[in-house]
C-alpha positions in Angstrom: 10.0 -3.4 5.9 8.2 -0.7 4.8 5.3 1.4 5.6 2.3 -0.5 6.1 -0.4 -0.1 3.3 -4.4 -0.3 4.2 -6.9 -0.7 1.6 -10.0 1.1 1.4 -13.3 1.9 -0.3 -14.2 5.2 -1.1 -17.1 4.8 -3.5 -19.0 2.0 -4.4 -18.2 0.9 -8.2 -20.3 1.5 -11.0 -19.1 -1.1 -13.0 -18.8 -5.3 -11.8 -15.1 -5.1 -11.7 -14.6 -5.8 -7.8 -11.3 -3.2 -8.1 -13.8 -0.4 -8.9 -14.1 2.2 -5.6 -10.9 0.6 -4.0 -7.5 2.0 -3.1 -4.3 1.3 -1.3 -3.4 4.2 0.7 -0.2 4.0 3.1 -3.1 6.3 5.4 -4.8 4.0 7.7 -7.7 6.9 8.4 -8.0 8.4 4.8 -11.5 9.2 4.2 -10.8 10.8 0.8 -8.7 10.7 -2.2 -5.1 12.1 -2.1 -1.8 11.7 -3.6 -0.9 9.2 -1.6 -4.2 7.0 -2.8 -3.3 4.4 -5.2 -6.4 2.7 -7.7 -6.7 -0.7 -7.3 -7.7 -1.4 -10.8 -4.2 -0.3 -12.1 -2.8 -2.9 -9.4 -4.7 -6.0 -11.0 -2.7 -9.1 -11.5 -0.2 -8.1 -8.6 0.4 -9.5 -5.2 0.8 -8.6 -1.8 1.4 -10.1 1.3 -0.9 -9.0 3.6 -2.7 -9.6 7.3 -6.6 -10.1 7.6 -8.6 -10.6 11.1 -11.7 -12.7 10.8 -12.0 -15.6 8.6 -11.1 -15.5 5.1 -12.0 -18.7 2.8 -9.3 -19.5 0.7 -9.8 -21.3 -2.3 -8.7 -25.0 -2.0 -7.9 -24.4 1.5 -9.9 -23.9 4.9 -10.6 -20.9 6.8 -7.9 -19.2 7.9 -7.0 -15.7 9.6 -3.8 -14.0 9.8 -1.1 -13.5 7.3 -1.8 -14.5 3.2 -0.1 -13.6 0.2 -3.2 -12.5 -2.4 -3.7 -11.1 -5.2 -5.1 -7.8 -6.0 -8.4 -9.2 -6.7 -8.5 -11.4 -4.0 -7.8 -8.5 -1.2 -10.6 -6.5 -2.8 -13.3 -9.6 -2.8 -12.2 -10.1 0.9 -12.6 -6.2 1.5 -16.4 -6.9 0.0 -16.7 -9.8 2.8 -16.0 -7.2 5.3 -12.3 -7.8 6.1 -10.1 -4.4 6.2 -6.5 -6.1 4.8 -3.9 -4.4 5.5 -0.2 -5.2 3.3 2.9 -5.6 5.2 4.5 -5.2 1.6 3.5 -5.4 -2.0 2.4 -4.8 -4.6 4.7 -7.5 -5.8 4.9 -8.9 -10.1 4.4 -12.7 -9.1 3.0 -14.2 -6.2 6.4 -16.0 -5.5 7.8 -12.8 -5.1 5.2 -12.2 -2.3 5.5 -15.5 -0.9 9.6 -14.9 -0.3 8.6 -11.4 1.1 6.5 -13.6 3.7 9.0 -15.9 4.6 11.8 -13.0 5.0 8.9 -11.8 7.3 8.8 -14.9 9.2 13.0 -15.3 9.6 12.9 -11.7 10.9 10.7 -13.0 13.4 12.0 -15.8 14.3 15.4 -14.4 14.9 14.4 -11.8 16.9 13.1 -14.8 19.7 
């Protein structure tokens, strides 16, 4: 797997694109912008497989914490209901691609038990 990217905010958007102010940065303490800072907006229609704490409503499914595969979009409206996601890999083309990322995930832990 690779290195762990966290999403942030660093400016609130001007615009009522819900990318607007967010990045992926593979920093989980970046305060700022730096080269390693990635816009969200350019990341729009990709997915990622990621992990959320807290409760994250799903559309056409219940509640759920833990691991998801979203889209960009969807981490950055669950980063404006407070959640900090954090992607164990992504940006992926389709959200199949993601989805096979998480179940590669979930062999590599199973076969380590």
């Amino acid at each position: 797997m690779s290195k762990p990217t966290y999403f942030c905010q660093k400016n609130l958007g001007q615009g009522s694109d819900p990318l607007d102010g967010k990045f992926a940065t593979v920093s989980p303490n970046a305060m700022g912008p730096d080269e390693q800072d990635r816009p969200l907006s350019p990341l729009a229609g990709q997915f990622w497989f990621v992990e959320l704490k807290g409760k994250l409503k799903c559309q056409g499914a219940e509640d759920r914490s833990g691991l998801h595969v979203l889209s960009t979009e969807e981490v950055a409206v669950a980063m404006d209901g407070g959640h900090k996601p954090r992607a164990i890999s992504g940006p992926f083309s389709t959200r199949e691609a993601a989805e096979r990322s998480f179940e590669r995930y979930w062999e590599m832990i199973l076969d380590n038990d």
